[in-house]
C-alpha positions as CSV (number, residue, x, y, z in Angstrom):
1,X,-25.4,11.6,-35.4
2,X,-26.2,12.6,-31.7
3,X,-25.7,16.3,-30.8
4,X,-25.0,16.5,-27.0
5,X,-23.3,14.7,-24.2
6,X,-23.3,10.8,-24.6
7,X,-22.4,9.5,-20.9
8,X,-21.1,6.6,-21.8
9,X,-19.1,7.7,-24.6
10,X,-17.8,10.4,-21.9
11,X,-16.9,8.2,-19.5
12,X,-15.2,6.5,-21.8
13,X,-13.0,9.2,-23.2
14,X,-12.3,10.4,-19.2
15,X,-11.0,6.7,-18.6
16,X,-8.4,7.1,-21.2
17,X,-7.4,10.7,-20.7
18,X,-6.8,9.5,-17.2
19,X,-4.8,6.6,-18.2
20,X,-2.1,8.5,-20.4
21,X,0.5,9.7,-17.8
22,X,2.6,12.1,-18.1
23,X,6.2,11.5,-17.4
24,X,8.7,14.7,-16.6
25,X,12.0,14.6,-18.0
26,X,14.8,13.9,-15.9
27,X,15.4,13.3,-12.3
28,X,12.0,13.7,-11.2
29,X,10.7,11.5,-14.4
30,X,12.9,8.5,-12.5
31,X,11.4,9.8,-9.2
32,X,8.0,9.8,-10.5
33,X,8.4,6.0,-12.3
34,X,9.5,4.7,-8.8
35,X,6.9,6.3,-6.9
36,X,4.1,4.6,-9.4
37,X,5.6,1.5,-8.9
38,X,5.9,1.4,-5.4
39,X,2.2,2.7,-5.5
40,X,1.3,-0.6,-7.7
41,X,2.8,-2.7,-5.1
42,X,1.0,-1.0,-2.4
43,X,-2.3,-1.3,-3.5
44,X,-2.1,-4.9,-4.2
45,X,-3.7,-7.3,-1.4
46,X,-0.8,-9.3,-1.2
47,X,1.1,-6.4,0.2
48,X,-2.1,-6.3,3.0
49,X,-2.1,-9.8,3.9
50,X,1.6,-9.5,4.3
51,X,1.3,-6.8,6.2
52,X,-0.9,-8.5,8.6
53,X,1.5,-11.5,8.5
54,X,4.2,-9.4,10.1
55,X,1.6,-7.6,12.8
56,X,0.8,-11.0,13.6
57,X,4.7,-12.8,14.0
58,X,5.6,-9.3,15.9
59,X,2.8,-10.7,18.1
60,X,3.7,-13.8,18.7
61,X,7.8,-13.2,18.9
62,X,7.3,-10.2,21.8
63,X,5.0,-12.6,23.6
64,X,7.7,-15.6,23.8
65,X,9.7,-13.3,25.3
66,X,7.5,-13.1,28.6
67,X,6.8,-16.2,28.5
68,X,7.7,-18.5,31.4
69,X,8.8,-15.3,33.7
70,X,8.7,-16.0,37.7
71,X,6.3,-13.8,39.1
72,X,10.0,-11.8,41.6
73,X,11.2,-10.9,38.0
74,X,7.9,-9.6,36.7
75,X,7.3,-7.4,39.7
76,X,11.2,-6.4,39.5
77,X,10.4,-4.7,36.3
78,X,7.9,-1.5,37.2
């Protein structure tokens, strides 16, 4: 048997310490489940791409509506 640190065997114990949550009792043990699940859809690339998807439509929709003005109604609007 090895007397000392093993890293490997530490990181491995650190990975499941970390995974174990903790979860309060009560209202702030809902709060908390909520807040991990809205942090799980977060932090998926879906959510990103979607994201961009809107950015994108928001674009395009606030552009349609300027397009086709007469130049007397564009200099009407300063």
């Amino acid at each position: 048997m090895e007397v000392g640190l093993n890293e490997e065997l530490s990181e491995l114990i650190i990975e499941n310490i970390n995974a174990v949550r903790v979860w309060p009792k009560g209202f702030f043990g809902y709060v908390k489940k909520f807040r991990v699940f809205l942090k799980t859809i977060i932090r998926a690339s879906s959510f990103d791409n979607l994201l961009m998807f809107m950015v994108i439509a928001n674009t395009v929709v606030m552009s349609l509506g300027s397009y086709g003005i007469s130049p007397e109604f564009e200099s009407g609007l300063d």
